[in-house]
C-alpha positions as semicolon CSV with decimal commas, in nm:
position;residue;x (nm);y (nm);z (nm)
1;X;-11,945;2,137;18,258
2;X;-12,225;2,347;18,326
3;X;-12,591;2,269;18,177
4;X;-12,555;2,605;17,968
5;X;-12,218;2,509;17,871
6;X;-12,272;2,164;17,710
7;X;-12,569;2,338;17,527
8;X;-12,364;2,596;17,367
9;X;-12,133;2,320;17,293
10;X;-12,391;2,137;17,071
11;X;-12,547;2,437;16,920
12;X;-12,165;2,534;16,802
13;X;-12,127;2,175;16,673
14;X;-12,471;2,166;16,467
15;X;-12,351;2,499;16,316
16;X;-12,083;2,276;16,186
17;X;-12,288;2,065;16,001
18;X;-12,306;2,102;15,614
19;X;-12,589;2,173;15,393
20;X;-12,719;1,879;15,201
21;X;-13,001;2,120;15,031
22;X;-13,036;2,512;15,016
23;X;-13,375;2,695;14,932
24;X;-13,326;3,055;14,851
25;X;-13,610;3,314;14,770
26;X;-13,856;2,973;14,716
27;X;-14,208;3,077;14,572
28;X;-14,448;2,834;14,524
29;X;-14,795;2,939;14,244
30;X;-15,104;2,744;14,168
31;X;-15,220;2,934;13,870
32;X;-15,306;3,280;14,001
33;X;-15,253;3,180;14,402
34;X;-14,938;3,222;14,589
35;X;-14,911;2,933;14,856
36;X;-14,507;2,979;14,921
37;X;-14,331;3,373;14,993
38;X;-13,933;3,367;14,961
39;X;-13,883;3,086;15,224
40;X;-13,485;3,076;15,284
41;X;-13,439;2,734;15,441
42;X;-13,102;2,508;15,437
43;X;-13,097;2,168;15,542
44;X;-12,810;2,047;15,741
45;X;-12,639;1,672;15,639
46;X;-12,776;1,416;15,832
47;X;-13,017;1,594;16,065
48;X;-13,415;1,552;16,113
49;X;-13,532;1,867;15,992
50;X;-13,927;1,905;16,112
51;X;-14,095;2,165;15,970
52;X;-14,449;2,256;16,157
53;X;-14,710;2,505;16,180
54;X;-15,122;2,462;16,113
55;X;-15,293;2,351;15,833
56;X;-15,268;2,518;15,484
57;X;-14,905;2,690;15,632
58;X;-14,712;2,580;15,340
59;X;-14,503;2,316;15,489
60;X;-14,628;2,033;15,270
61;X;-14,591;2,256;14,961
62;X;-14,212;2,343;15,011
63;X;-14,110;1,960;15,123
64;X;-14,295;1,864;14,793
65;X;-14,051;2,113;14,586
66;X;-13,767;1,990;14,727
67;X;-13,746;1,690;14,475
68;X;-14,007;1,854;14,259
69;X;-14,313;1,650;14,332
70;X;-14,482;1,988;14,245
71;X;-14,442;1,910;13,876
72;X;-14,738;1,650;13,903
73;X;-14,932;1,984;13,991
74;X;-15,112;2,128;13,684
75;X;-15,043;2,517;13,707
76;X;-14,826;2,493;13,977
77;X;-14,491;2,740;13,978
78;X;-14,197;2,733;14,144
79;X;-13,972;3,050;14,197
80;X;-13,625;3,079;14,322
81;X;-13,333;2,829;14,378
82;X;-13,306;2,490;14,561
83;X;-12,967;2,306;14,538
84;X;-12,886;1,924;14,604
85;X;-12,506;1,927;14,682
86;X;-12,463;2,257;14,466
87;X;-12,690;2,069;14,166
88;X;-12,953;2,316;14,128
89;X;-13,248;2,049;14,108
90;X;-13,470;2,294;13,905
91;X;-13,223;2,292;13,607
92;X;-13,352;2,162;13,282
93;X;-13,080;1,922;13,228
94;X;-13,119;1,779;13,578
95;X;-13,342;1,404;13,507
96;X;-13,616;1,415;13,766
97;X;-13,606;1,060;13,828
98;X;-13,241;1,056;13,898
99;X;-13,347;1,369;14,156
100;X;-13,598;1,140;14,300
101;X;-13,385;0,855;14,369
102;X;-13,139;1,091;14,508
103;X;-13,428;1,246;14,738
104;X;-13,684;0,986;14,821
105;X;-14,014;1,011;14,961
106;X;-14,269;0,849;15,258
107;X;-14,607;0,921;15,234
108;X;-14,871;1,047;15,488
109;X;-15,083;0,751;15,437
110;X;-14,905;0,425;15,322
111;X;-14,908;0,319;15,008
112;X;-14,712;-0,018;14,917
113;X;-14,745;-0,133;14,564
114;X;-14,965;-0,425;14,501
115;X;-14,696;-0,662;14,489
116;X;-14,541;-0,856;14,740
117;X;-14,313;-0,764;14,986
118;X;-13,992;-0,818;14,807
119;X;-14,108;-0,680;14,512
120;X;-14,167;-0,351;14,690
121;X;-13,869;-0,311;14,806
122;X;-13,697;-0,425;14,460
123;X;-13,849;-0,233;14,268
124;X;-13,645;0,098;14,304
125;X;-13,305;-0,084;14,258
126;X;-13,387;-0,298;13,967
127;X;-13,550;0,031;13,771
128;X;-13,192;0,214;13,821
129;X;-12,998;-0,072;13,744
130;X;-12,871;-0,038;14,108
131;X;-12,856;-0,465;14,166
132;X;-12,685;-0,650;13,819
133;X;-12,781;-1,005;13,956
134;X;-13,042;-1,202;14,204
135;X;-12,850;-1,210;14,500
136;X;-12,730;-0,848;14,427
137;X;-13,085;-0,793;14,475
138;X;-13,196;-1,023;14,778
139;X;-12,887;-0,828;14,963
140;X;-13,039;-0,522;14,900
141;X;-13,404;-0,634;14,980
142;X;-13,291;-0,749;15,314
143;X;-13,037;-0,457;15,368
144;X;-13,318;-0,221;15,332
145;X;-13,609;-0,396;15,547
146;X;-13,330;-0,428;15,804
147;X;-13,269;-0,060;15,821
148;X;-13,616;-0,007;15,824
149;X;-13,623;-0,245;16,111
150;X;-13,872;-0,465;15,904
151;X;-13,641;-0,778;15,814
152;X;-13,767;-0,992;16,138
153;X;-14,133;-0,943;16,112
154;X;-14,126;-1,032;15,717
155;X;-13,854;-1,230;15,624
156;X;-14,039;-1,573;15,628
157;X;-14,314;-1,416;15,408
158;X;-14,136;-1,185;15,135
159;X;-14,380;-1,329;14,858
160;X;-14,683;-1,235;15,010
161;X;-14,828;-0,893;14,924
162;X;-14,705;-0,617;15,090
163;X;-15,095;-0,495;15,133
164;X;-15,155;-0,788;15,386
165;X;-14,861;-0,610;15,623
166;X;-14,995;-0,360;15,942
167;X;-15,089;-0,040;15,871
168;X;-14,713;0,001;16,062
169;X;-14,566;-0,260;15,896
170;X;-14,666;-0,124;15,542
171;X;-14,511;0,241;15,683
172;X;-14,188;0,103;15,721
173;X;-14,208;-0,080;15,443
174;X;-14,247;0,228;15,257
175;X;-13,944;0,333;15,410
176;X;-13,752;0,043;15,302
177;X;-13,859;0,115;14,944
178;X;-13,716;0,460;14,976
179;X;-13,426;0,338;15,115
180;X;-13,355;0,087;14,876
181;X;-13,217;0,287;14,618
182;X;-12,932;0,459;14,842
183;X;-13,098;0,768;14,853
184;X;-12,897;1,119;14,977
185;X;-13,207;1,257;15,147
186;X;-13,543;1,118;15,283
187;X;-13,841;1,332;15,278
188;X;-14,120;1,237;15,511
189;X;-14,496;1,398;15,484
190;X;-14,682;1,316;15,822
191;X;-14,558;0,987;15,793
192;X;-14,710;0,842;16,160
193;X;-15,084;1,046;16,116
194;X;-15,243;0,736;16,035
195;X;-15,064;0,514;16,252
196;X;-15,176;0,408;16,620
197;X;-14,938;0,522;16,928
198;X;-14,692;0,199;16,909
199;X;-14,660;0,177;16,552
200;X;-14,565;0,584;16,552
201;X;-14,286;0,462;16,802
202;X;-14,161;0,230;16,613
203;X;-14,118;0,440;16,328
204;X;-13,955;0,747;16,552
205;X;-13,736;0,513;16,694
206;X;-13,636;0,475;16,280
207;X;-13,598;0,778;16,219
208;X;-13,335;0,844;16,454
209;X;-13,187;0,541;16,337
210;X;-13,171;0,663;15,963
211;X;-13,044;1,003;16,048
212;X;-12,687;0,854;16,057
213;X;-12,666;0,753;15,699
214;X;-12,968;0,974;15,549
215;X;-13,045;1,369;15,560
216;X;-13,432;1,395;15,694
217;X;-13,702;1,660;15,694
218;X;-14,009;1,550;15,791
219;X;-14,344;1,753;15,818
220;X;-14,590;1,707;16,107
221;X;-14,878;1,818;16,317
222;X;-14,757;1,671;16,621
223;X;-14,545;1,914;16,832
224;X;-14,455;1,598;17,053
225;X;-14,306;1,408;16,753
226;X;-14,125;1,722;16,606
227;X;-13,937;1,772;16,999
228;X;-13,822;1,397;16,999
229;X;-13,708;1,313;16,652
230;X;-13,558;1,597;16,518
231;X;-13,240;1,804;16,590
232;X;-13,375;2,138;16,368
233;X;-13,764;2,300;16,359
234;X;-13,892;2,551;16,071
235;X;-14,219;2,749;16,156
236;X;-14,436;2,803;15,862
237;X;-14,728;3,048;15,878
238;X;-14,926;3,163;15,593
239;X;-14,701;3,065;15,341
240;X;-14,429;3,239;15,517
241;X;-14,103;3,083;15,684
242;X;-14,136;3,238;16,062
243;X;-13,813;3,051;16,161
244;X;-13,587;2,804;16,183
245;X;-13,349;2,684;16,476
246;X;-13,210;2,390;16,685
247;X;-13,510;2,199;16,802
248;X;-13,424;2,268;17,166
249;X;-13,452;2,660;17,115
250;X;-13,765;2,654;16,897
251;X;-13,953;2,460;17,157
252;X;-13,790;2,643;17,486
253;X;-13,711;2,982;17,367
254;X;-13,862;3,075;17,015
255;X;-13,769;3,438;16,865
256;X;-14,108;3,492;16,729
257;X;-14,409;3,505;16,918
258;X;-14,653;3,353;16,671
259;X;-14,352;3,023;16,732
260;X;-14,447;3,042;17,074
261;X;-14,848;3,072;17,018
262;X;-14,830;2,777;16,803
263;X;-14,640;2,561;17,003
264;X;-14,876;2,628;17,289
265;X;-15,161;2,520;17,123
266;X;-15,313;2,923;17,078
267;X;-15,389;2,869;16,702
268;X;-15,341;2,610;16,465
């Protein structure tokens, strides 16, 4: 099979894949300012999603609304419809910390609690009633640091804080909070900008790994890091979605030309 071939044969599959989330028409307000216009984005079932574009582009903003992590945001608005399985997640009746369970985040700078290690990663399952006795619990500690490739490097030292850990260390750890508590979908914001080159590989090489059980979008600065860990790209600019499209295409043969500046390092 030809080179051309077996690449239409993987774009047809990943047009397969279901949506785990679809935004339609999504507006985003702080008080009188517009940051988000219409963005039409669906997330495909156990893909990385990266979205990218320069600073102030909006791609932070709409990750943020997709388990509402705008509502912190005094005068900020959200227009339009973003579904979770068909659940629109901006219903009234829908319990925001149910959402957030279901959609979990990682942070751009990490941000363990100031407990120890197994507390950390505890925490999510005992608030949910997800673990009904101790070793319930220790399964699901080590489960989780094990899927967050973590378990090896702590699991002679789960009592000591989780602060004390790398700045890596305390990344994935973050991770194996999030994953703790089963979630559907894992939202990442920049989550290797403060980490040095072998930590950032470390949690890449993660990410791949979670993208068989978990649904992924991740937001990043790095063009690099958006070409190796994910399988789709969205281009944000000015608020505006510019596209979206199999990784491989974005980066090779974009539709838009301000894609194509971007990626080459013209603005941004």
């Amino acid at each position: 099979m030809s080179e051309a071939a077996v690449e239409k044969a993987l774009d047809q599959k990943m047009n397969t894949v279901p949506y785990k989330m679809i935004g339609k028409d999504v507006s985003v307000y702080y008080g009188e300012k517009r940051a988000l216009f219409d963005v039409n984005l669906n997330i495909r079932e156990n893909t990385v999603t990266a979205l990218i574009g320069p600073s102030g582009c909006g791609k932070s903003t709409f990750l943020r609304t997709l388990n509402r992590m705008n509502d912190t945001i005094e005068n900020c608005r959200v227009s339009g419809k973003i579904t979770l399985d068909e659940d629109d997640i901006y219903d009234p009746s829908i319990d925001v910390v149910e959402l957030r369970a279901r959609v979990g985040m990682v942070f751009q700078k990490p941000n363990p609690f100031p407990k120890s290690i197994y507390d950390n990663v505890s925490y999510g399952p005992r608030i949910h009633g997800l673990a009904r006795t101790k070793a319930e619990l220790d399964e699901t500690v080590e489960t989780s640091l094990q899927k967050a490739g973590l378990w090896n490097e702590v699991k002679d030292r789960l009592h000591e804080p989780g602060t004390g850990l790398s700045g890596g260390q305390q990344q994935r750890l973050c991770i194996a909070r999030a994953v703790a508590v089963s979630p559907e979908v894992i939202l990442m914001d920049e989550p290797c900008s403060a980490l040095d080159p072998i930590a950032t590989a470390k949690v890449e090489e993660l990410i791949h790994e979670l993208r068989a059980n978990f649904t992924i979008v991740i937001v990043t600065h790095s063009m690099q890091q958006a070409a190796r860990v994910s399988q789709r790209t969205a281009m944000f600019h000015l608020g505006n979605l510019v596209e979206e499209n199999d990784t491989d295409k974005m980066f090779t043969n974009p539709d838009d030309q301000r894609t194509q500046d971007y990626i080459m390092g013209r603005f941004g």
